[in-house]
Residue, then its C-alpha position, 0 to 999 in steps of 0.5 A: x133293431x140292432x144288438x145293444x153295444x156289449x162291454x167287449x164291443x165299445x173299444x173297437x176302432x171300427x166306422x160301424x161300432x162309433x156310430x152305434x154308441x152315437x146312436x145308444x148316446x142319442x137315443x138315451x140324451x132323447x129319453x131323459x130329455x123327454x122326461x126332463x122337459x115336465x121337471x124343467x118346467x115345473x121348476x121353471x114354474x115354482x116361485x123361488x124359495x124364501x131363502x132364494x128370494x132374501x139372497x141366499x146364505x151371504x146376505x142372510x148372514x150379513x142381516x143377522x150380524x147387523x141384527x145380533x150386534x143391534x139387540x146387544x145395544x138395543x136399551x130393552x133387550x140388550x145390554x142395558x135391558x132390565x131383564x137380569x138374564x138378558x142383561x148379564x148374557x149381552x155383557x158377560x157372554x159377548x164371546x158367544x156372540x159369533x157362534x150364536x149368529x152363525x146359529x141365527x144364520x143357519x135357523x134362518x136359512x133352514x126356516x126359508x127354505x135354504x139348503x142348510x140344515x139347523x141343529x140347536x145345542x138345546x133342542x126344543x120340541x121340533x127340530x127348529x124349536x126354541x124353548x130350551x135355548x131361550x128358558x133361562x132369559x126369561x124373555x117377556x112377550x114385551x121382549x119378544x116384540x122389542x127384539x122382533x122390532x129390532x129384526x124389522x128395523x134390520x130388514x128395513x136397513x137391507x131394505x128387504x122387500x115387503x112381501x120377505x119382511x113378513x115372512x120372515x117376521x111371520x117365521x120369528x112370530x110363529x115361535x113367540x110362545x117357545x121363546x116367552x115360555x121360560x118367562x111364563x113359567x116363571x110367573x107365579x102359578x095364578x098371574 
């Protein structure tokens, strides 16, 4: 077995020393390839992310810009809505309408699996949580189901396949009692 290549010895111009690097270059491309070859076909093995499988970050953020302008018209929950919060904030606060997609695109991206990182401005109880954001508009459980009907009609129109419709549905549903809890503690203490 030779001697490993010393620091001093790697400059040398001599036949013997370049075919020792070759030979400690090999020998190391061997060793990570053989315990490359389990993870690469782990890898090739896993079913891609949801994010993945909507398309990634570009046709996530073009869902939720068609998804956010359509709540904004939609009669129930947006600016027509007879949710005075709703209400005002789809006529008063339309300047918020693109940082709030660019929020709704990164809680998605997050929520599928994507490489982006959601931080709400109103933390709720989990990083992903949205009880604080949502408080203040009292949306009912009615609401909630018209917005996550506005959301189905949106993935339709991109036509997202079945299967990562009612994933992301299921993701929005599975915050429906975060979203509703500002109207729910509204309610007078017995309704």
């Amino acid at each position: 077995m030779t001697e490993p290549l010393k620091p001093a010895q790697a400059p040398s111009n001599n036949a013997a020393t370049r075919r020792r690097i070759f030979e400690v270059a090999g020998a190391a491309v061997a060793a990570s390839a053989l315990v490359a070859v389990p993870a690469i076909a782990a890898a090739a093995d896993a079913e891609p992310s949801l994010y993945d499988r909507l398309g990634g970050v570009f046709a996530i953020a073009a869902v939720v810009d068609d998804f956010s302008d359509a709540v904004v018209k939609n009669p129930i929950v947006g600016a027509r809505s007879k949710n005075p919060q709703l209400r005002e904030w789809h006529t008063k606060n339309l300047s918020r309408l693109p940082g709030l997609k660019f929020m709704r695109t990164l809680w998605v991206c997050n929520i599928s699996g994507g490489p982006f990182e959601y931080s709400p401005t109103k933390p709720g109880a989990t990083n992903l949580g949205l009880e604080n954001a949502h408080r203040d508009l009292r949306i009912s459980p009615a609401e909630f189901d018209e917005v996550a009907a506005e959301l189905a009609r949106t993935l339709d129109k991109f036509k997202v396949p079945a299967r990562e419709k009612g994933q992301v549905l299921g993701a929005f549903a599975a915050h429906k009692g975060e979203v509703t809890r500002g109207y729910a503690d509204s309610l007078p203490t017995g309704a």
